[in-house]
TIRO-2110 file (N, C-alpha, C; in Angstrom, 1 decimal):
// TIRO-2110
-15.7, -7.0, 6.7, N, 1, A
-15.8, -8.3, 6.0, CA, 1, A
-16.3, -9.3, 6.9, C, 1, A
-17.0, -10.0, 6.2, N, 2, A
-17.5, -11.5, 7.1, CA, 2, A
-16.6, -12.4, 7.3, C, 2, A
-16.4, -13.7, 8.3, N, 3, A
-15.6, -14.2, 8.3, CA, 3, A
-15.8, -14.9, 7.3, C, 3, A
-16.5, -15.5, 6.5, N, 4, A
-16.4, -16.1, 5.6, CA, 4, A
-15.8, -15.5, 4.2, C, 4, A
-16.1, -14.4, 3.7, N, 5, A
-15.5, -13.4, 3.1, CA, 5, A
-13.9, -13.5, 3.4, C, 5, A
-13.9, -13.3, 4.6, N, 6, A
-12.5, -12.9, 4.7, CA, 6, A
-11.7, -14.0, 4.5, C, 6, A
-12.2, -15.7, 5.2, N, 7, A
-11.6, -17.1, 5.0, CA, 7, A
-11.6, -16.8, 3.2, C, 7, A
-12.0, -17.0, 2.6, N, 8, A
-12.2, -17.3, 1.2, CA, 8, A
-11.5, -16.1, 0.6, C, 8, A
-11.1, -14.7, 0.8, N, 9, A
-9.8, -14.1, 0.5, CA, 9, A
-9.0, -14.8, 0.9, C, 9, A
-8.6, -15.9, 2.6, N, 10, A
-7.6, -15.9, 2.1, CA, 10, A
-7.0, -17.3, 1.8, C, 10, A
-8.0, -18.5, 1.3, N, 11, A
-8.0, -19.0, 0.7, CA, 11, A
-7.4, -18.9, -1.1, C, 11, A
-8.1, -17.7, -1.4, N, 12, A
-8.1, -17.7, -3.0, CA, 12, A
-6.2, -17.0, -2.5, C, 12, A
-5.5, -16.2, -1.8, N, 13, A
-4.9, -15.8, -1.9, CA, 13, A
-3.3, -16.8, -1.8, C, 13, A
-4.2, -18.2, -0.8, N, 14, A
-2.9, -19.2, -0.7, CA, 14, A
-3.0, -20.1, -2.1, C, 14, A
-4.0, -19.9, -2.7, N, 15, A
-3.9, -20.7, -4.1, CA, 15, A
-2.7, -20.0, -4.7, C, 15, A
-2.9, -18.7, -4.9, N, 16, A
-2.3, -18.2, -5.8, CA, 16, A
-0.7, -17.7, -5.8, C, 16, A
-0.8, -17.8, -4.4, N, 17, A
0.7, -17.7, -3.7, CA, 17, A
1.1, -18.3, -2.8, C, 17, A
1.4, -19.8, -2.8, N, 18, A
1.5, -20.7, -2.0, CA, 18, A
2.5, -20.8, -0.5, C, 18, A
1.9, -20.6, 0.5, N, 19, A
2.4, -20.2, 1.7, CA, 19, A
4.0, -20.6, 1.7, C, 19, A
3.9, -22.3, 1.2, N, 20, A
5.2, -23.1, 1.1, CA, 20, A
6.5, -22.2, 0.5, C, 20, A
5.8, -21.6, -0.7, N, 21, A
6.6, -20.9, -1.6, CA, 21, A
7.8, -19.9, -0.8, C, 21, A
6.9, -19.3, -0.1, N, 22, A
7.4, -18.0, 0.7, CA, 22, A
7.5, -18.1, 2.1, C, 22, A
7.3, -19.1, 3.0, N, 23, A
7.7, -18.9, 4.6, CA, 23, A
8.6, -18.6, 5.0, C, 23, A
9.7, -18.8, 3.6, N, 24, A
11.0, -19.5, 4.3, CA, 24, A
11.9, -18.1, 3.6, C, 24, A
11.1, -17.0, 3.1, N, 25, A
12.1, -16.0, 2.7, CA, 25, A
11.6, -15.1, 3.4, C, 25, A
12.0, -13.8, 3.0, N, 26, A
11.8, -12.6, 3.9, CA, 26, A
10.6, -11.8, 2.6, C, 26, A
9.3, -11.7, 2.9, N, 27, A
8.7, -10.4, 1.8, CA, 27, A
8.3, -9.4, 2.4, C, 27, A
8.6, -8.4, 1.4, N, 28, A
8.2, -7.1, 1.9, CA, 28, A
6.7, -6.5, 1.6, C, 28, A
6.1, -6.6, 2.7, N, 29, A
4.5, -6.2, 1.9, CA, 29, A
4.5, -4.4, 1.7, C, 29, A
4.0, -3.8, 0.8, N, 30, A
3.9, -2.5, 0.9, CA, 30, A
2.4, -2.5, 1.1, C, 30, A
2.2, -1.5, 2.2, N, 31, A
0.9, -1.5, 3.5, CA, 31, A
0.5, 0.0, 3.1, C, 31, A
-0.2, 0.5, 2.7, N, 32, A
-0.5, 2.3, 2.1, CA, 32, A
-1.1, 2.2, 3.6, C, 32, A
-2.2, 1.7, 4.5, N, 33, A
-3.5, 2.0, 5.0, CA, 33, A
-4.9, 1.9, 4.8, C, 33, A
-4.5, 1.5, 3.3, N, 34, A
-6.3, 1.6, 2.5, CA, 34, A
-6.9, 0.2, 2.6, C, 34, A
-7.8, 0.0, 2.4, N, 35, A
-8.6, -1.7, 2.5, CA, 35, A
-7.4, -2.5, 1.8, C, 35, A
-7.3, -2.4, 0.6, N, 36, A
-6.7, -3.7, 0.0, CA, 36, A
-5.2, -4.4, 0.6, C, 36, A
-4.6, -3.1, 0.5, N, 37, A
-2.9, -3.3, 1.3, CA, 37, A
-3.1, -3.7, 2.4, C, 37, A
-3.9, -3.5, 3.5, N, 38, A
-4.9, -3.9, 4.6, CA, 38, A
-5.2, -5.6, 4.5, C, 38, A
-5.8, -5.5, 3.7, N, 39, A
-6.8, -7.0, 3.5, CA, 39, A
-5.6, -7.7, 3.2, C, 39, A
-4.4, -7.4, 2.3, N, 40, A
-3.9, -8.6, 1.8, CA, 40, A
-2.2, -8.5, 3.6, C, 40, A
-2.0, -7.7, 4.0, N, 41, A
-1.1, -7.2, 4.8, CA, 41, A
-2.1, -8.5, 6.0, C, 41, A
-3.0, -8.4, 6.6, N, 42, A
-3.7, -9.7, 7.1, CA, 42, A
-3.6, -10.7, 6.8, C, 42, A
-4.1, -11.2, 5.4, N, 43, A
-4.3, -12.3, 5.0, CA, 43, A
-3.1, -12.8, 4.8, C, 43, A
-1.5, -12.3, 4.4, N, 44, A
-0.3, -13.3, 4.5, CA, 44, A
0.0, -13.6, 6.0, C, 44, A
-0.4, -12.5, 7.1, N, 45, A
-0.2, -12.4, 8.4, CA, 45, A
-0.7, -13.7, 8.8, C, 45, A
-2.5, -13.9, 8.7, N, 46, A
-2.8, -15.5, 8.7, CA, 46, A
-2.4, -16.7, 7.9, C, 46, A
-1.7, -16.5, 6.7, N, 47, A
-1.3, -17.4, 5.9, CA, 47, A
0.4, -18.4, 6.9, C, 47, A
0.7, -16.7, 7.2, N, 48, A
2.1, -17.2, 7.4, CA, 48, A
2.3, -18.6, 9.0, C, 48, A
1.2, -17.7, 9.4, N, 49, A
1.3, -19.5, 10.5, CA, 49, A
1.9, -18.8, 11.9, C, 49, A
2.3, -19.4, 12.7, N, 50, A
2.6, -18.9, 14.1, CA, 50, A
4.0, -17.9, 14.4, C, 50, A
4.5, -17.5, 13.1, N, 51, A
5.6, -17.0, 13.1, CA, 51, A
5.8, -15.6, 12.2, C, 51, A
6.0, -14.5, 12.6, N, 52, A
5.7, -13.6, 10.9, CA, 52, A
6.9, -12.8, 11.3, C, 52, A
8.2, -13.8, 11.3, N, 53, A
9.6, -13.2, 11.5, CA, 53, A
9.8, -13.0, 10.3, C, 53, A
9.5, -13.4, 8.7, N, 54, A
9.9, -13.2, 7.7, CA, 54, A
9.4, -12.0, 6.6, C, 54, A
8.3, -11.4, 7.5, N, 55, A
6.9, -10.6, 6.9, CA, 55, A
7.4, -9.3, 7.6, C, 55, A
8.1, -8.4, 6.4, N, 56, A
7.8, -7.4, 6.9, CA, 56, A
7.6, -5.9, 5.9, C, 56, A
6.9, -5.4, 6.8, N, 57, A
5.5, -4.0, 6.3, CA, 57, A
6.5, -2.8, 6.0, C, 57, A
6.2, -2.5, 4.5, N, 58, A
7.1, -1.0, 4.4, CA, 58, A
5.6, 0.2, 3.8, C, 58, A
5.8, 1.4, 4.7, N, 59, A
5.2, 2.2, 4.4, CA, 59, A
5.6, 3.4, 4.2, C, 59, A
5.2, 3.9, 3.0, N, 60, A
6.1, 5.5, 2.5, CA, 60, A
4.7, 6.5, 2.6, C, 60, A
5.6, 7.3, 3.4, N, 61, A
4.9, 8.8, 3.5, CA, 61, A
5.2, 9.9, 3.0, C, 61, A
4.4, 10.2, 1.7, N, 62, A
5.0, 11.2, 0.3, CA, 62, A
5.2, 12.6, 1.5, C, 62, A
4.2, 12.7, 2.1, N, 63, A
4.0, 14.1, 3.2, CA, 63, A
3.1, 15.1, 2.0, C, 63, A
1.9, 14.6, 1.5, N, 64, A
1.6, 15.4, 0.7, CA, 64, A
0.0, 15.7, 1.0, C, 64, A
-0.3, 15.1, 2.3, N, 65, A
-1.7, 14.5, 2.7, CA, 65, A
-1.5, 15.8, 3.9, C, 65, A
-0.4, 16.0, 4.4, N, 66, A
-0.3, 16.5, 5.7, CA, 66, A
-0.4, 15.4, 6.9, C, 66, A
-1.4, 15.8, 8.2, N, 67, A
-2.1, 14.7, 8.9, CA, 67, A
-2.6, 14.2, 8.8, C, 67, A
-3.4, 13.9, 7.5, N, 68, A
-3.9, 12.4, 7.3, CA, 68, A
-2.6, 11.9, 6.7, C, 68, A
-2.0, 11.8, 6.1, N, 69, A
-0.8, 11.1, 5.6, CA, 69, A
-0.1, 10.4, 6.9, C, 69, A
0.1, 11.4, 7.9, N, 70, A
1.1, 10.9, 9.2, CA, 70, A
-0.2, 10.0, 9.8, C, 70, A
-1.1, 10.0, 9.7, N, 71, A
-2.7, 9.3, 10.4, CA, 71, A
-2.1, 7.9, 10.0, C, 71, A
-2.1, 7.7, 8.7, N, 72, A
-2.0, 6.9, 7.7, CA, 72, A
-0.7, 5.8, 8.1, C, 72, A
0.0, 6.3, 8.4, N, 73, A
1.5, 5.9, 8.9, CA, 73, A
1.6, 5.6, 10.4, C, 73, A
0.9, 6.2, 11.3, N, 74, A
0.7, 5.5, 13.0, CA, 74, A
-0.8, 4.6, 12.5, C, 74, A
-0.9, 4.4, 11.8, N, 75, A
-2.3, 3.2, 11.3, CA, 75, A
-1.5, 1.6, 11.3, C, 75, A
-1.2, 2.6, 10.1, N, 76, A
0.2, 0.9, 9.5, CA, 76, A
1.1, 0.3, 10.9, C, 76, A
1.8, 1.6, 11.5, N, 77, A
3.0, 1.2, 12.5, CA, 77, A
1.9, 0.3, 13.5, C, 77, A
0.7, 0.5, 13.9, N, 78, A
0.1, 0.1, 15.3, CA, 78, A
-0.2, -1.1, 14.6, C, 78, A
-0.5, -1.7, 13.1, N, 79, A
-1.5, -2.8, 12.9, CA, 79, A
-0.6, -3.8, 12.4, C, 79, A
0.4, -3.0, 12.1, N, 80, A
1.8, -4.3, 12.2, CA, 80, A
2.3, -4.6, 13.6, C, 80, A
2.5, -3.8, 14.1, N, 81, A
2.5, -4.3, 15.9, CA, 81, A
1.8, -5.5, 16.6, C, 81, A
0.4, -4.6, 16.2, N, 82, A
-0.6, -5.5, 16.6, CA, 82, A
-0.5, -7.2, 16.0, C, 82, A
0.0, -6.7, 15.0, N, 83, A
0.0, -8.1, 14.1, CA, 83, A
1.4, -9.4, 14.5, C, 83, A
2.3, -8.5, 15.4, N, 84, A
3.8, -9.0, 15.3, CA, 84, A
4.7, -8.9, 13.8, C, 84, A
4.6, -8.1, 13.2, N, 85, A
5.0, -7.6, 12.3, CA, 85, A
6.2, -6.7, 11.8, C, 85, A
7.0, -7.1, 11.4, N, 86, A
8.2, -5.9, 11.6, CA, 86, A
7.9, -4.7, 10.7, C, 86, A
8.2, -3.8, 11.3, N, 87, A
7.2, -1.8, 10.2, CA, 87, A
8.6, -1.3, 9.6, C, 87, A
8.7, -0.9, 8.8, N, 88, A
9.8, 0.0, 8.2, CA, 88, A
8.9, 1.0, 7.6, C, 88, A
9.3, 2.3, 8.0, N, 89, A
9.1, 3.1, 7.3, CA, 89, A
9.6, 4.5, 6.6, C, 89, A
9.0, 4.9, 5.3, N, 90, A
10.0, 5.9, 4.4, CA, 90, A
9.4, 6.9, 4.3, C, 90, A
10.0, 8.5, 4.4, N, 91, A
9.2, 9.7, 3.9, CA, 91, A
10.3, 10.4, 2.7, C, 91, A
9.6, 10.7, 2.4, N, 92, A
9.7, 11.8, 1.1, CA, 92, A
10.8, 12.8, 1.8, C, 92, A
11.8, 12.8, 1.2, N, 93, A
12.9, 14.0, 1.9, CA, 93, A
12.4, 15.2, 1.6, C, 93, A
11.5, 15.3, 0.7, N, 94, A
11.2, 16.6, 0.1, CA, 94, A
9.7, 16.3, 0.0, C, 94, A
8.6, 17.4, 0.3, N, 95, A
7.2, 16.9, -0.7, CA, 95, A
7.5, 16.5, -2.4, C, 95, A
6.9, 15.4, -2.9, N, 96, A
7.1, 14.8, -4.2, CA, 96, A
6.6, 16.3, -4.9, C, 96, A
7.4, 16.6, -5.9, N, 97, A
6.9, 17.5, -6.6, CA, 97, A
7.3, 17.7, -8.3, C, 97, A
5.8, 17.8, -8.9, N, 98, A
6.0, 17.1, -10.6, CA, 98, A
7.2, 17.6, -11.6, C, 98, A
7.0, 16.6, -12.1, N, 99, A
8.5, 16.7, -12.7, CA, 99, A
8.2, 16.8, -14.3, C, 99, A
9.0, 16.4, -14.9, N, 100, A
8.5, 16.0, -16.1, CA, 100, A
7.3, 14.8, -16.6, C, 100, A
7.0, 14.1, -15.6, N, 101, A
5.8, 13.3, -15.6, CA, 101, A
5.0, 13.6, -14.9, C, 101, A
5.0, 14.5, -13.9, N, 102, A
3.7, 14.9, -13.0, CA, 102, A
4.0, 14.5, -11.9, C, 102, A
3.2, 15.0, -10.4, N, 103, A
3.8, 14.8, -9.5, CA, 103, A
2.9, 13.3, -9.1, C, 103, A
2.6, 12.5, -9.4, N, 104, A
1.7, 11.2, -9.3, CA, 104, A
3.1, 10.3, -9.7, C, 104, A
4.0, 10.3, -10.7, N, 105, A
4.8, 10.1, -11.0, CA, 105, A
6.2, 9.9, -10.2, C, 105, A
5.9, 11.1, -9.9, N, 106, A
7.3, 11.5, -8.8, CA, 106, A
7.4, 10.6, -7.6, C, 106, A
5.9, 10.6, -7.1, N, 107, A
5.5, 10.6, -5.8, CA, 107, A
5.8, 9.0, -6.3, C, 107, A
5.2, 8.3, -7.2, N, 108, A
6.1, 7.0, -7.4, CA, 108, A
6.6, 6.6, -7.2, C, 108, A
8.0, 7.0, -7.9, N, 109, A
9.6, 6.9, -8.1, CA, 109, A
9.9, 7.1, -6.8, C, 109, A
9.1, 7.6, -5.8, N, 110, A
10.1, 7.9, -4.5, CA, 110, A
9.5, 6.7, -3.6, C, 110, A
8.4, 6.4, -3.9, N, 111, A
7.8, 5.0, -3.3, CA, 111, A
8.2, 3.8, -3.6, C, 111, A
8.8, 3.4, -4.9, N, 112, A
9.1, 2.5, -5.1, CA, 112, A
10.9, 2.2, -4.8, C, 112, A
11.4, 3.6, -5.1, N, 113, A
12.8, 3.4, -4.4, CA, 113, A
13.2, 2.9, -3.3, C, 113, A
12.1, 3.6, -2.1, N, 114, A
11.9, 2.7, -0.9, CA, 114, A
11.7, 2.0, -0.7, C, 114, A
11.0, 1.3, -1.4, N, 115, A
10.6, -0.2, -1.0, CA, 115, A
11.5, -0.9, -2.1, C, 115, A
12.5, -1.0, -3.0, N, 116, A
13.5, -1.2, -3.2, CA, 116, A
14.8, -1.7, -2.4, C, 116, A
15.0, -0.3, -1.4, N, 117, A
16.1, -0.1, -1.0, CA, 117, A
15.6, -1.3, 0.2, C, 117, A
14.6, -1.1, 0.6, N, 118, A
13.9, -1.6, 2.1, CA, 118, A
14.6, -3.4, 1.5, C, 118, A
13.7, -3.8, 0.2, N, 119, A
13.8, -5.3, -0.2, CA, 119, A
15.5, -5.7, -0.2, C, 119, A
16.2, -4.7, -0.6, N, 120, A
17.8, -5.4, -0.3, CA, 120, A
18.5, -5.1, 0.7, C, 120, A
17.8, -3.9, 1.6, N, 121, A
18.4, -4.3, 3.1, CA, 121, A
18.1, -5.0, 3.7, C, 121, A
16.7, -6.1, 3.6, N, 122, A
15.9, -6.9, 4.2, CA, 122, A
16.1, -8.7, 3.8, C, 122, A
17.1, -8.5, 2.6, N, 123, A
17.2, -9.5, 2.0, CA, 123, A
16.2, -10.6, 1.3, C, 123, A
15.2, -9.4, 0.8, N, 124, A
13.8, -10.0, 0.3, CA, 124, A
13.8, -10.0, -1.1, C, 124, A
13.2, -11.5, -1.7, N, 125, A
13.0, -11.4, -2.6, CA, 125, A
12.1, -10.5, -3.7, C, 125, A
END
């Protein structure tokens, strides 16, 4: 991205979620590795200002990728680092495997439990 590109994401992104709103609680960004979770996992990182004690990154690893999956997950852990960023991260006790809804489904339910459990041990809204 250009810097200007990138200023103007994250411009459009403090319109829409006003830094004021959130400095002062704890969010939990979920960070996969891919551009977007990326782009916006940055853009609160610059929004938040000289401090990103309140910002912190949960990433779940279904284990269904193999080594790209674990690639995926020393990606996240190094660029929240990088970032000063606090990393939590979840794996799948088991490979997700389909259920009565499919395993896209499964693999869900086990992603979003995580980052559930993560938001009330972290005391995030």
């Amino acid at each position: 991205m250009s810097g200007d590109t990138v200023h103007d994401f994250e411009q459009r992104l403090a319109s829409r979620w006003d830094p004021l709103d959130w400095r002062s609680v704890t969010v939990v960004l979920a960070v996969s590795g891919g551009p977007d979770s990326v782009a916006l996992l940055r853009g609160m990182r610059t929004l938040a200002g000289s401090t990103a004690d309140h910002l912190v990154v949960g990433h779940f690893n279904h284990r269904l990728r193999g080594e790209q999956a674990d690639a995926d997950e020393r990606f996240v852990r190094q660029l929240a680092e990088q970032l000063g960023v606090a990393f939590q991260a979840g794996q799948a006790e088991f490979p997700a495997r389909p259920g009565g809804d499919g395993l896209e489904a499964a693999a869900r339910a086990q992603r979003y439990g995580f980052l559930r459990g993560l938001a009330d041990r972290m005391g995030a809204r």
